[in-house]
C-alpha positions in Angstrom: 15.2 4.3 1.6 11.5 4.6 0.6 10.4 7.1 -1.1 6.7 8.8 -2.2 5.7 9.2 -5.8 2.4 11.2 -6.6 0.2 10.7 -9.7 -3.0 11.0 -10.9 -5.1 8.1 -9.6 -6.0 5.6 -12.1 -2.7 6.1 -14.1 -0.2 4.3 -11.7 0.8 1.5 -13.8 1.3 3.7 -16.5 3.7 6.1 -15.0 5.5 3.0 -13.1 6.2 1.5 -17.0 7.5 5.1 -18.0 9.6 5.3 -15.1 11.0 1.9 -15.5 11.8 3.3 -19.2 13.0 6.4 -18.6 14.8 6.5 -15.1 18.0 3.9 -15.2 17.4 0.4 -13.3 21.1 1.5 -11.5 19.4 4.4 -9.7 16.8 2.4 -8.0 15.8 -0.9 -6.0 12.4 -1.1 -6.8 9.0 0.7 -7.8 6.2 -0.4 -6.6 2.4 -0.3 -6.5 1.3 -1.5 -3.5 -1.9 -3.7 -3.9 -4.4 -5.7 -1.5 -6.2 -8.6 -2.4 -10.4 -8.5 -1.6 -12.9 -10.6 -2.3 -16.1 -9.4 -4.5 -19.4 -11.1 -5.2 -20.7 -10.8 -8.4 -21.9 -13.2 -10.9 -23.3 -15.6 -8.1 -19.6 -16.0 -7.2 -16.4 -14.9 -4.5 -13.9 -13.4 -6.8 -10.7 -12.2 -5.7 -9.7 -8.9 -7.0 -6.4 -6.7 -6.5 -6.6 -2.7 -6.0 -4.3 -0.4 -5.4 -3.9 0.3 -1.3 -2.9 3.8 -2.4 -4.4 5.3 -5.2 -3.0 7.8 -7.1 1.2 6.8 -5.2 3.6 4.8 -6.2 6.7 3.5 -3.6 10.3 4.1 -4.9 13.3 2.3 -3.3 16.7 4.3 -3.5 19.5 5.5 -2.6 20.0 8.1 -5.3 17.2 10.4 -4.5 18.9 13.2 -6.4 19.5 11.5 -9.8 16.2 10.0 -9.5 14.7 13.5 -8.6 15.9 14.9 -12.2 15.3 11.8 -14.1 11.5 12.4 -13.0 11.5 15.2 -15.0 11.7 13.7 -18.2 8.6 11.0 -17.3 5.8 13.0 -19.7 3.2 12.6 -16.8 2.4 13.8 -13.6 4.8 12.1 -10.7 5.2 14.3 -7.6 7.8 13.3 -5.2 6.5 14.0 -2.2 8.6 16.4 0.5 7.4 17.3 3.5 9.3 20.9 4.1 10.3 21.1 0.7 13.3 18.0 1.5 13.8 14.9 -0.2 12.7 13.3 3.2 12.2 9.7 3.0 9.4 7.3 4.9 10.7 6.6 8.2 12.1 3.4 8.6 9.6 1.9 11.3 6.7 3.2 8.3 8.7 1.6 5.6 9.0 -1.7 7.7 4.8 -2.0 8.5 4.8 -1.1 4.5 7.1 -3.9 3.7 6.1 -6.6 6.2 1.7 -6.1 4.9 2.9 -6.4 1.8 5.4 -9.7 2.0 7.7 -7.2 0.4 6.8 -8.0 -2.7 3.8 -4.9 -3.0 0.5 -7.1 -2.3 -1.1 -7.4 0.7 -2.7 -10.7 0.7 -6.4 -11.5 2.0 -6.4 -12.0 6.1 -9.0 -14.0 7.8 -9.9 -13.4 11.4 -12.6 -14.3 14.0 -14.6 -11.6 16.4 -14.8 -12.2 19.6 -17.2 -10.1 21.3 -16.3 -6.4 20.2 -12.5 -8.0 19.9 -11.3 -8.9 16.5 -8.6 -11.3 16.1 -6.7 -12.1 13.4 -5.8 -15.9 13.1 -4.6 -16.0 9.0 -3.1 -13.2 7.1 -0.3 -9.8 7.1 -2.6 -8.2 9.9 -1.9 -11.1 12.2 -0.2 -8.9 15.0 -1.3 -5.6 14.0 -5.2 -5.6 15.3 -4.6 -2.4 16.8 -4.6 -0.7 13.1 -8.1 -1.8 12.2 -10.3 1.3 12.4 -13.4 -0.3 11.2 -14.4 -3.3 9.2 -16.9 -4.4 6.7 -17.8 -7.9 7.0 -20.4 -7.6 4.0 -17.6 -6.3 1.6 -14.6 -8.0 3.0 -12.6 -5.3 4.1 -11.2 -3.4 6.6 -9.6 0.0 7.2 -6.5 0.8 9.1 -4.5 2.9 10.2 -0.9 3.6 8.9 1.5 6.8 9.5 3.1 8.5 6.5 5.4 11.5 7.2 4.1 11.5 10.8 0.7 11.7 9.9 -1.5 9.0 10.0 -3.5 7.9 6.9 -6.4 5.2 6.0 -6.4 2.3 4.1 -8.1 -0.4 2.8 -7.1 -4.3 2.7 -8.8 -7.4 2.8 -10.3 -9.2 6.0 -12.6 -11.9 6.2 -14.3 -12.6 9.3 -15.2 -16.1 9.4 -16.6 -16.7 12.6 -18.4 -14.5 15.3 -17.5 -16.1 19.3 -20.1 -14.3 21.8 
């Protein structure tokens, strides 16, 4: 099951190394960051760039939330498991699976390209192939888009990478 970490923003990799050191490997699947790719200008050039999707939460896959739950308390920096209602409530599974299938399952979700049809975008390369409906808005200038993605029942914005590469009238 899929879990939520909390830490201060900007110190994700650090805290996932101190888990990795300090909670055993046997008490968890994986930790992840979960990342999307974008493309930035600078330098007269398209650069692609990884950031966190998340900032400031790591995703922890277990099955031993409890032993996991005390082990965090030995990690001498801020991680928060997050419970809803004061329960060690894990992601639903259908929010765990949209998690798991933008990022590949390996915690990066890679660039998408679509086209724009009208007011209709649709995406013809990419993880949001399918899931159009979640876009919320989109920056063709800066390569992104924002959609939508439900966490403990409550819906939550993110960024990820989107290239529009042709406008259809």
């Amino acid at each position: 099951m899929w879990y939520v970490i909390q830490t201060e923003t900007g110190t994700e990799t650090t805290v996932q190394k101190l888990i990795s050191g300090i909670v055993p490997a046997d008490f968890y699947e994986d930790l992840r960051i979960i990342r999307y790719e974008s493309k930035r200008r600078y330098a007269g050039a398209w650069h692609m760039e990884k950031k966190n999707m998340f900032p400031g939460y790591l995703f922890l896959i277990t099955d031993h939330i409890e032993d996991v739950f005390f082990a965090l308390k030995r990690v001498p920096r801020l991680t928060k498991l997050l419970r809803p209602d004061q329960k060690m409530t894990p992601l639903a599974k259908e929010e765990a699976e949209v998690l798991d299938c933008l990022s590949g399952g390996k915690g990066l979700v890679k660039m998408s390209f679509g086209i724009k049809e009208g007011d209709q975008i649709k995406v013809t390369k990419g993880c949001l192939m399918g899931m159009e409906s979640r876009i919320v808005k989109i920056d063709r200038h800066k390569r992104k888009a924002i959609i939508e993605i439900e966490m403990f029942g409550e819906k939550r914005k993110a960024e990820v990478g989107l290239e529009i590469l042709l406008s259809v009238q």
